[in-house]
C-alpha positions in Angstrom: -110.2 -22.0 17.0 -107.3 -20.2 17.2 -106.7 -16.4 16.0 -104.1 -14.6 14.7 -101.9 -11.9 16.2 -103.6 -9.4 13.9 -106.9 -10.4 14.3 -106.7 -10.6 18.0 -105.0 -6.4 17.6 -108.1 -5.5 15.1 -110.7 -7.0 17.7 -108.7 -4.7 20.0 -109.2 -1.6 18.4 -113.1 -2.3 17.7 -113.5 -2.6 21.2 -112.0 0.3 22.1 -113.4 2.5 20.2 -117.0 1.1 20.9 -116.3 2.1 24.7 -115.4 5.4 23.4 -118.7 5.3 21.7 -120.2 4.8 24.9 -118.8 7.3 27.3 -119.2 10.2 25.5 -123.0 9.3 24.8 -123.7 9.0 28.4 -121.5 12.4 28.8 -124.1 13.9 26.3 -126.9 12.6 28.0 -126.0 13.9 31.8 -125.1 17.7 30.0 -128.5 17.7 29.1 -130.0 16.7 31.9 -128.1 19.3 33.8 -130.0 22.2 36.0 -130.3 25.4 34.3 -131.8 28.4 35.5 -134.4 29.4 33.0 -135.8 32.7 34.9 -132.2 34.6 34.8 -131.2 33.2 31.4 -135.3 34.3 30.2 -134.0 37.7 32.2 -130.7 38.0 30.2 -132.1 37.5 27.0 -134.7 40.1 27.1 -132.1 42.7 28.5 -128.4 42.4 26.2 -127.3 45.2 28.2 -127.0 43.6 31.1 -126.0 40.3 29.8 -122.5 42.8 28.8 -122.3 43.6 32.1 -122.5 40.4 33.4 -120.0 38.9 31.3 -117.3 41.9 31.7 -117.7 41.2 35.7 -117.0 37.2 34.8 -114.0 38.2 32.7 -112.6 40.5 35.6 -113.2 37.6 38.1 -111.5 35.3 36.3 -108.7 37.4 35.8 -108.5 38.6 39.3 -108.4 34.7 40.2 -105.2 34.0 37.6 -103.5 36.9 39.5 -104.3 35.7 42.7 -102.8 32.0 41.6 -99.3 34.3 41.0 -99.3 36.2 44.0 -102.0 38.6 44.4 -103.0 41.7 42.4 -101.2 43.8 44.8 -97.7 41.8 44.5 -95.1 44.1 44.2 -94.2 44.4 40.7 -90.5 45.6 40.8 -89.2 49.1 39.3 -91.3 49.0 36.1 -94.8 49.0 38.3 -96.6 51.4 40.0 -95.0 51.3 43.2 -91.6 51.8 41.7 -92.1 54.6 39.3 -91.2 57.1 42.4 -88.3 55.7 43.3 -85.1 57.2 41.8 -82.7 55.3 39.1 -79.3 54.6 40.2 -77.0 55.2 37.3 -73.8 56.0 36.0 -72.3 59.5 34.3 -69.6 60.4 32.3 -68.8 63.6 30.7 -68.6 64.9 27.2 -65.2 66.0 26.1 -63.5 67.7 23.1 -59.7 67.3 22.4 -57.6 65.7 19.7 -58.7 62.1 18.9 -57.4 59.4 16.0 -59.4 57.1 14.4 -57.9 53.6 15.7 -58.2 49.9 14.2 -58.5 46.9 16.4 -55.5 44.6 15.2 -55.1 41.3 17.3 -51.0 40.3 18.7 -49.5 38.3 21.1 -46.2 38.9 23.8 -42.9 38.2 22.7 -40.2 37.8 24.9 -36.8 39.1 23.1 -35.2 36.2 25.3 -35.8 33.1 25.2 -35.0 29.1 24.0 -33.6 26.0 25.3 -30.3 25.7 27.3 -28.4 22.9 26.2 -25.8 20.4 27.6 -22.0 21.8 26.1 -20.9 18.8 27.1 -21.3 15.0 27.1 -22.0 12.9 30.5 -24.4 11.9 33.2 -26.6 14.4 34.7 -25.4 14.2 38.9 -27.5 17.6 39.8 -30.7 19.5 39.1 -30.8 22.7 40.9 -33.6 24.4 39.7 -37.1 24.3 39.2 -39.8 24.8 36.9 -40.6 28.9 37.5 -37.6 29.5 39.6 -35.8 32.7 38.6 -32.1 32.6 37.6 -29.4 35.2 36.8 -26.7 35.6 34.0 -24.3 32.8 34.5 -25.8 30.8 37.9 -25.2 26.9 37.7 -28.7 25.2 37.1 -27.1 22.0 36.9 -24.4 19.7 37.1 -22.8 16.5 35.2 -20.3 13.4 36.7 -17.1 15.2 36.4 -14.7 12.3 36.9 -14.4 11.1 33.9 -13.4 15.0 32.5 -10.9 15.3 35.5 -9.1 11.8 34.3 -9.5 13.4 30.8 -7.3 16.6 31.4 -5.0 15.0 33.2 -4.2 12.6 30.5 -4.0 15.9 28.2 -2.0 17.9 30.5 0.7 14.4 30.9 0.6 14.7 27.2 1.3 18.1 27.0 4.5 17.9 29.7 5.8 14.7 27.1 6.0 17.1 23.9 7.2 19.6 26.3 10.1 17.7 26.8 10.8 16.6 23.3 10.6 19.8 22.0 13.3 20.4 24.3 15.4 17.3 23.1 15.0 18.0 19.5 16.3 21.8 19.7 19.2 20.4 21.7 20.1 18.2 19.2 19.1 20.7 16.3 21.9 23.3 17.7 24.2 20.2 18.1 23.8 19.2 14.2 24.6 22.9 13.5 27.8 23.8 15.6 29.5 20.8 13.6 28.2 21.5 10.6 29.7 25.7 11.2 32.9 24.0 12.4 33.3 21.8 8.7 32.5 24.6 6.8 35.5 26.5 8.1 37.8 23.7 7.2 36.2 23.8 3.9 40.2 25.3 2.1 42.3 23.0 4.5 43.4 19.3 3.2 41.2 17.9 6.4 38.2 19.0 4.8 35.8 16.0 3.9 33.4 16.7 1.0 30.9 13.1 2.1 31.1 14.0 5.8 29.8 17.7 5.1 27.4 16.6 2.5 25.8 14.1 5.6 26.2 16.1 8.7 24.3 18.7 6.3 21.5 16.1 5.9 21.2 15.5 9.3 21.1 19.6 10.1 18.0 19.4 8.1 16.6 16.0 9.4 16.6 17.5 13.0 15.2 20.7 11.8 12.0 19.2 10.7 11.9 16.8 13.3 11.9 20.1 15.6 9.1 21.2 13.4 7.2 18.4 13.9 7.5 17.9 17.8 6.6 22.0 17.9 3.5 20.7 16.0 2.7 18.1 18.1 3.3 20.4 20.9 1.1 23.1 20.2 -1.9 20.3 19.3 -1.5 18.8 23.2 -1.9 22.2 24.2 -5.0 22.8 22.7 -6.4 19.5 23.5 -5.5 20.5 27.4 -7.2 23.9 27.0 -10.6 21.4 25.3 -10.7 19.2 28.3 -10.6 22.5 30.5 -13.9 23.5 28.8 -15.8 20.3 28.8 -14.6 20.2 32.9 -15.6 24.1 33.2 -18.8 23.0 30.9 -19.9 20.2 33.1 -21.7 23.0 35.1 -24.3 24.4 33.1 -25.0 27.5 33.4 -28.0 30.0 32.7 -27.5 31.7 29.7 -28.5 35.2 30.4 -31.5 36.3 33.6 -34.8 34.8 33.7 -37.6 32.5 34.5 -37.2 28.7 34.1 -40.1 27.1 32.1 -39.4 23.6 31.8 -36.7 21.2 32.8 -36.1 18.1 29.9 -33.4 16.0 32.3 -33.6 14.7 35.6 -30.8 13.2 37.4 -28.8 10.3 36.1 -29.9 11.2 32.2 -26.9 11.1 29.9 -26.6 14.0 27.5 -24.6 14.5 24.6 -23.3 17.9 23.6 -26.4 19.8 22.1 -29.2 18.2 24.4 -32.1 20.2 26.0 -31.4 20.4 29.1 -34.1 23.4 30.6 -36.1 26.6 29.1 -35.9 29.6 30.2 -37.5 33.2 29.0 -36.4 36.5 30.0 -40.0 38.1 30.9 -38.0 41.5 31.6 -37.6 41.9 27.9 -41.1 41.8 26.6 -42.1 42.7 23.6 -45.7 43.3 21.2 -45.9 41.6 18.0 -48.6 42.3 15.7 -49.4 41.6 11.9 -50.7 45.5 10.8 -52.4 45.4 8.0 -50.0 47.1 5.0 -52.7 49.9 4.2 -53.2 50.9 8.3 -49.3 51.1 8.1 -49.7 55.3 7.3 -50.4 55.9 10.8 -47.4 54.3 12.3 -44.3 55.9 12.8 -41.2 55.7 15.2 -42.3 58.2 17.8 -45.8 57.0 18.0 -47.8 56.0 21.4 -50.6 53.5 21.2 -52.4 51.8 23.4 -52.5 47.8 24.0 -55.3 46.0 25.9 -54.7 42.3 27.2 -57.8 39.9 28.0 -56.7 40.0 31.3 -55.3 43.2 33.0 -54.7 46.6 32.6 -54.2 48.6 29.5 -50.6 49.8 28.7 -48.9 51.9 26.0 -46.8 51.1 23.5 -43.9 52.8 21.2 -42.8 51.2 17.9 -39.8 49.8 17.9 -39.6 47.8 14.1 -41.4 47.3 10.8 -40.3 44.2 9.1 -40.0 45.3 6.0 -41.5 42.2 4.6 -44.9 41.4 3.3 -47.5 38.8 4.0 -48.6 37.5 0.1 -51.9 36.1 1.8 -53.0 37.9 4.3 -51.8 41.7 2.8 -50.0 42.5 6.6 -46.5 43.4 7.7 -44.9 42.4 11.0 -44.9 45.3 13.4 -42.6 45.2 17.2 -43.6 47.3 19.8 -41.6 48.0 22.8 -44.4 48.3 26.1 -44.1 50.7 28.3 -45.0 49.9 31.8 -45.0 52.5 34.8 -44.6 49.6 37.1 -43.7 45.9 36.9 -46.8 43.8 35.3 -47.6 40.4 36.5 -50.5 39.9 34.3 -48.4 40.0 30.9 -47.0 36.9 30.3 -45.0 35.8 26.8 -47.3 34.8 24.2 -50.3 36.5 25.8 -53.2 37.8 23.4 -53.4 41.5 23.6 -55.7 44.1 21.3 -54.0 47.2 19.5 -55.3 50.6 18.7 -53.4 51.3 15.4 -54.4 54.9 14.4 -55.5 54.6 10.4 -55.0 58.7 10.0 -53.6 61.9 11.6 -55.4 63.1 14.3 -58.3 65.5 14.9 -60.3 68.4 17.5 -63.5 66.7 18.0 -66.3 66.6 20.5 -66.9 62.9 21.9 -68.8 61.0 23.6 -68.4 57.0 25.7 -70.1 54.7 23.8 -71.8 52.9 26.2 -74.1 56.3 26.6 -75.8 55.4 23.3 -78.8 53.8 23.3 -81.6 53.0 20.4 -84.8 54.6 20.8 -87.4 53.9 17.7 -84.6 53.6 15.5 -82.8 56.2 16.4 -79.4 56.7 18.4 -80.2 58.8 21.5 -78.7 59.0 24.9 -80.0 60.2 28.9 -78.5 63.9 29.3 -78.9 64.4 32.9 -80.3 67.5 34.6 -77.8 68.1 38.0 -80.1 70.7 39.5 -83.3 68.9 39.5 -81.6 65.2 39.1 -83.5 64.1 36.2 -82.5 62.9 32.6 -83.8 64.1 29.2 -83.0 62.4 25.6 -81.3 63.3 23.3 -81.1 62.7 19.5 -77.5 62.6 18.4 -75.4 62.3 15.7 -72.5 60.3 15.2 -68.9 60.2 13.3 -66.2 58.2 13.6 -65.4 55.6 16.4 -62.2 56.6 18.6 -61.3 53.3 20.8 -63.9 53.6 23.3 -65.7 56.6 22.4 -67.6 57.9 19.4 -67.5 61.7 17.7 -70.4 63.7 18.3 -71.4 65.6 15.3 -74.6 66.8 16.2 -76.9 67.2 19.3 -74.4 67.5 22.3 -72.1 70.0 23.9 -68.6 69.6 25.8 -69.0 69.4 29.2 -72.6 67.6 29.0 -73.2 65.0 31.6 -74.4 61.4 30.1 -75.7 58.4 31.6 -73.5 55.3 30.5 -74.8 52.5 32.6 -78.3 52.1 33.7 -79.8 53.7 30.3 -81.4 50.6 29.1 -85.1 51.4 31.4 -84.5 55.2 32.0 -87.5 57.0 30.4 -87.5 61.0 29.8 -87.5 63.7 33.2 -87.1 60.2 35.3 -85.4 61.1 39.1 -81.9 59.6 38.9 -79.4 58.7 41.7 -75.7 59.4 40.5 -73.4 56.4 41.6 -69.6 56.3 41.5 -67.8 52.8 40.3 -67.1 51.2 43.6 -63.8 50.1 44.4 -62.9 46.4 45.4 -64.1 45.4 48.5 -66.8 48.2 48.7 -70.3 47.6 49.5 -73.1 47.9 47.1 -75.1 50.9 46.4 -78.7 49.2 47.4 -79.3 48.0 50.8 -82.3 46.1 51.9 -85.1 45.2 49.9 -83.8 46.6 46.7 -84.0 49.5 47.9 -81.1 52.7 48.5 -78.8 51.8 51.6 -79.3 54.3 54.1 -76.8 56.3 56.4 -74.9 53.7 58.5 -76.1 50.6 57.0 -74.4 47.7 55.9 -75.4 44.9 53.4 -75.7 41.5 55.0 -77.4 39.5 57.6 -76.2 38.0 60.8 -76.3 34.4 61.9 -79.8 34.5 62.5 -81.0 36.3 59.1 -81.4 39.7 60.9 -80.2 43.1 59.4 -76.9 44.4 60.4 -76.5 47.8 60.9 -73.7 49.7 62.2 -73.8 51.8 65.2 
């Protein structure tokens, strides 16, 4: 007899779960069975009191063996345990100031360069030369590359044969002009003598003006030989071209043996000495700009630099409500990090500016809800908080309105696990290539010690 696939799953499943049946009724059974000790649990049920104790000292050994599985309960649990509670918090200060501060505006712009496009090829031929490449820096008027000139050379000679050929017959035609007009003088004095020939004056007349416009015409052709000679100079003086003004070469579009037409791209180059800031200024942020003022410009990457304005476009933005704005940088030195069409953050001040007391904003902190921040205590070395209250943000710093002085000393890094009249270690930013403030351990390098190990994982300590 044969069965079918879902009878032969269903018979399956019954005898599966009949073994399940069976395994937990003889796991029943041997719980039952299982020794108990009568006398202490007759003991413990007479006394509750000690039953509680009995069950608190489980509890507490259980828990003692879960801290054991992690390391012991006398693992060192970093600066927020007991054992480093005593140990002073390295931190950061900075002081609060008063002086004249301006409300700025974040507005996101980009690097110009006041310089730059495509050189192109002023004159038609195959490429023979590249002399440059990409990122090589060129000055006004030095060759970058060069076309077959042969072809030009044959050119301005033909132009220059030309211009000797009209040469000449301008020459013959003002002989024979000044010929026409000595005999036509000499019949118009025998004009009252009986040799006087009316039809021989009349034609020697035409012919007087025949050569004149024939000397016309040759001066004409003359003058357009010459300037066809001076054209073939230029395309030969063109077949070297030349860098427009200084700069950086960007990218090259020919290589050698390309044929160019007048008009083709033949590099890139961008004048990185005449940078510029471009930035779309919202138009009702525009109150706070005017030609003598300073702000300050932040790249991504780099250092912060100041900036005067140069231009407002005085055209509007229909979408987006802005106006074009140039800035002309300021650098106290030569900046590699700017680059044409970098990203770069503006200040724009939105108001006149203001004496007000203020503070760095990384010294705030929230405490229950409240801003507070870590005033620090120089003669004992501790910190206490400090409710404040704030006003208006100034770039990086926020005005204090309420709850701190001038001259106050803030902690602005290391705040976030300070806890009031904690010992505190003032720390200085370190410089590049300086060692860190903790030596070994996690704990405060001491006099004469360096941070490292040798070859063989030992400390190093200098002498």
């Amino acid at each position: 007899m044969k069965y079918t696939k879902s009878q032969l799953l269903r018979c399956k499943a019954i005898q599966s779960f009949y073994r399940f049946l069976f395994i937990s009724f003889v796991a029943t059974i041997a719980i039952s069975f299982a020794p108990i000790n009568h006398k202490r649990f007759e003991a413990l049920a007479q006394n509750p009191a000690a039953a509680k104790i009995e069950i608190n000292s489980n509890k507490k050994e259980i828990k003692g063996k879960r801290d054991y599985s992690r390391g012991g309960k006398n693992k060192h649990r970093g600066n927020r345990g007991r054992k480093g509670r005593g140990r002073p918090a390295t931190v950061f200060v900075d002081t609060v100031t008063r002086g004249r501060a301006v409300e700025t505006v974040q507005v996101y712009g980009r690097v110009v360069a006041r310089e730059s496009g495509l050189i192109a090829a002023r004159s038609r031929g195959a490429v023979n030369k590249v002399l440059i490449l990409v990122g090589d820096r060129v000055k006004k008027g030095e060759i970058i590359a060069t076309l077959v000139s042969e072809i030009l050379l044959s050119e301005r000679a033909l132009k220059r044969a030309k211009v000797k050929e009209f040469n000449a017959k301008t020459k013959t035609a003002g002989v024979q002009f000044r010929l026409a007009s000595q005999e036509l003088e000499r019949l118009e004095r025998l004009r009252k003598s009986s040799a006087f020939s009316a039809a021989r004056f009349q034609d020697k007349l035409r012919d007087v003006e025949r050569l004149k416009s024939l000397q016309a015409e040759v001066f004409a052709r003359q003058e357009q030989s010459r300037a066809e000679l001076r054209m073939a100079d230029i395309n030969l003086f063109n077949a070297k071209i030349r860098a427009p003004f200084n700069g950086v070469i960007t990218k090259i579009n020919v290589q050698a043996g390309n044929y160019v037409s007048v008009g083709a791209p033949v590099a890139q180059i961008i004048n990185d000495q005449s940078l510029e800031v471009e930035a779309e200024v919202p138009a009702n942020r525009l109150g706070g700009l005017g030609n003598t003022t300073v702000i300050e410009v932040k790249p991504e990457f780099g250092k912060s630099f100041k900036a005067s304005v140069r231009a407002i476009v005085p055209e509007e933005n229909a979408l987006s409500r802005t106006r074009v704005v140039r800035f002309t940088p300021k650098f106290i030195s030569p900046m590699d990090t700017i680059a044409a069409n970098q990203s770069v953050v503006l200040h724009i001040p939105s108001g006149a500016a203001k004496n007000a007391v203020t503070v760095h904003k990384d010294a705030i902190t929230q405490r229950r809800g409240k801003r507070v921040v870590f005033l620090v205590k120089q003669e004992k070395m501790i910190v206490t908080i400090r409710h404040v209250e704030l006003g208006e943000a100034f770039g990086v710093r926020f005005e204090v309105l309420k709850g701190l002085t001038p001259g106050d000393k803030v902690v602005i890094r290391g705040n976030e696990r300070l806890r009031p009249r904690q010992k505190i270690r003032i720390s200085e930013p370190r410089a590049k290539n300086q060692r860190s403030v903790w030596g070994r351990k996690g704990k405060p390098a001491r006099k004469g010690e360096k941070r490292g190990r040798g070859k063989r994982g030992k400390k190093i300590r200098s002498n």
